[in-house]
C-alpha positions in Angstrom: 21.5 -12.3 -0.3 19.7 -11.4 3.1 16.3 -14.2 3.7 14.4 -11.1 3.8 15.7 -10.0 0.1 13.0 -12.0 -2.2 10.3 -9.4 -0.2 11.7 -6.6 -1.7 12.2 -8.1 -5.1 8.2 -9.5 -5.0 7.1 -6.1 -4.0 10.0 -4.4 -6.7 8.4 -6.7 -9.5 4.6 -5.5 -8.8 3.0 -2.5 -10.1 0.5 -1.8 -7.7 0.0 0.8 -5.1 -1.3 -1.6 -2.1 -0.4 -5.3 -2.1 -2.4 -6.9 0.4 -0.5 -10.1 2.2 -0.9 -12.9 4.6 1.7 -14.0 6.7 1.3 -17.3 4.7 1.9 -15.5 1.6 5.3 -13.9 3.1 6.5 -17.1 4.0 6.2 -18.6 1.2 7.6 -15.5 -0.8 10.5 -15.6 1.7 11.2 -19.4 1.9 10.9 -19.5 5.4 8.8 -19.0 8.4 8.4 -15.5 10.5 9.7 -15.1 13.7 7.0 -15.2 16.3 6.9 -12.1 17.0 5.9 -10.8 14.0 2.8 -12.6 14.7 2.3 -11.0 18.7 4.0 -7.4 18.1 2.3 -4.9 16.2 5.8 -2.8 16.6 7.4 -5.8 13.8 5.6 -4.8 11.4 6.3 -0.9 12.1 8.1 1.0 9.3 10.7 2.4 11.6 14.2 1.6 9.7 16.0 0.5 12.5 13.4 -1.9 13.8 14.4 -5.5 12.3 15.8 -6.2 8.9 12.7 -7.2 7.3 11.4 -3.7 7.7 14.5 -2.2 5.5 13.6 -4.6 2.9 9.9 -3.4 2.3 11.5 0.8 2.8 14.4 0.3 0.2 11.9 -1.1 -2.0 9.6 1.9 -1.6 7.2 0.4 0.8 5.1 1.0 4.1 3.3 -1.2 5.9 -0.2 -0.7 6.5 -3.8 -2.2 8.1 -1.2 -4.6 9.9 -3.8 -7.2 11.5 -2.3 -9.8 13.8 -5.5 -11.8 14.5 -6.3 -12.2 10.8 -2.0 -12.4 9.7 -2.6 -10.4 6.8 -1.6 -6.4 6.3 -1.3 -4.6 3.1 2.3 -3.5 1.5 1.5 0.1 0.3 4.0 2.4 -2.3 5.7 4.9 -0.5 4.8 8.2 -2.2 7.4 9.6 -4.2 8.7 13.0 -3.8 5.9 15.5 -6.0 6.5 17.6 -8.6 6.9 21.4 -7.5 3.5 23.3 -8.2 3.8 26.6 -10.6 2.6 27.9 -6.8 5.3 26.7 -4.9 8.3 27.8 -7.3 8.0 31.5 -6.3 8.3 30.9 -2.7 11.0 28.7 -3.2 12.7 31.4 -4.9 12.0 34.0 -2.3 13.3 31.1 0.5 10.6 30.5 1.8 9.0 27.4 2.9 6.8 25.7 0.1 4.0 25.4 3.1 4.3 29.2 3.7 0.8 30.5 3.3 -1.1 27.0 3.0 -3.5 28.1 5.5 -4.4 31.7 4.0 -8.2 32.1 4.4 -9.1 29.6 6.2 -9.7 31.6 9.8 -12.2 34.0 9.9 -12.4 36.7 12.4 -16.1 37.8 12.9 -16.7 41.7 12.4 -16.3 43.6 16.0 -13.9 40.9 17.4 -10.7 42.5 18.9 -8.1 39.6 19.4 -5.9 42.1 21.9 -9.2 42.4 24.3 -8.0 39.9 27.2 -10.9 37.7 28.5 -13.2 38.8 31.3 -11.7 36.4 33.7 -9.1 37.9 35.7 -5.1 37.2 35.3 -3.5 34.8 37.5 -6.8 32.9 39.0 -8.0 35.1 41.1 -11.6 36.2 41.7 -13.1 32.9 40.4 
């Protein structure tokens, strides 16, 4: 078993959505001290997978970090939102191939009555004239 390993089994074991921690708090949950730069570099605490091994801990067990706050050592664990169920509106366009985001923005332009969008600008092309 990894040091890191007892993170993911704290955060595992808990049933919340956030789980706001100090640095002291990790240490002790870990049986060990952070490396300093966890406690100078924002990045360490970044939920990129391939940053440090820590960070796959928190990510395998369905975790981001969040409100990371070096001054204070403290940030906040928070779920990792699982994949949603597919809406009665989205099975249709899945069926048709499209995109389930195909059409999310219907409605919300609106074009003002007398506006033609083809009607180039009254600037002239290519910067001339001023």
């Amino acid at each position: 078993m990894g040091k890191y390993q007892p993170l993911g089994e704290f955060l595992r074991s808990r049933g919340a959505v956030e789980i706001p921690m100090n640095f002291a708090e990790i240490e002790a949950v870990i049986g060990t001290t952070l490396p300093p730069s966890a406690s100078t570099q924002p990045a360490w605490w970044s939920n990129n997978p391939s940053n440090n091994v820590m960070t796959k801990v928190w990510l395998d067990a369905g975790f981001r970090t969040e409100r990371v706050d070096l001054g204070g050592r403290k940030l906040v664990f928070r779920r990792r939102d699982r994949q949603p169920e597919r809406t009665d509106l989205e099975r249709p366009l899945l069926r048709e191939g499209r995109h389930p985001a195909f059409g999310a923005l219907r409605g919300t332009v609106t074009i003002a009555p007398g506006v033609d969008l083809t009607d180039p600008l009254n600037e002239p092309w290519g910067g001339e004239g001023g």
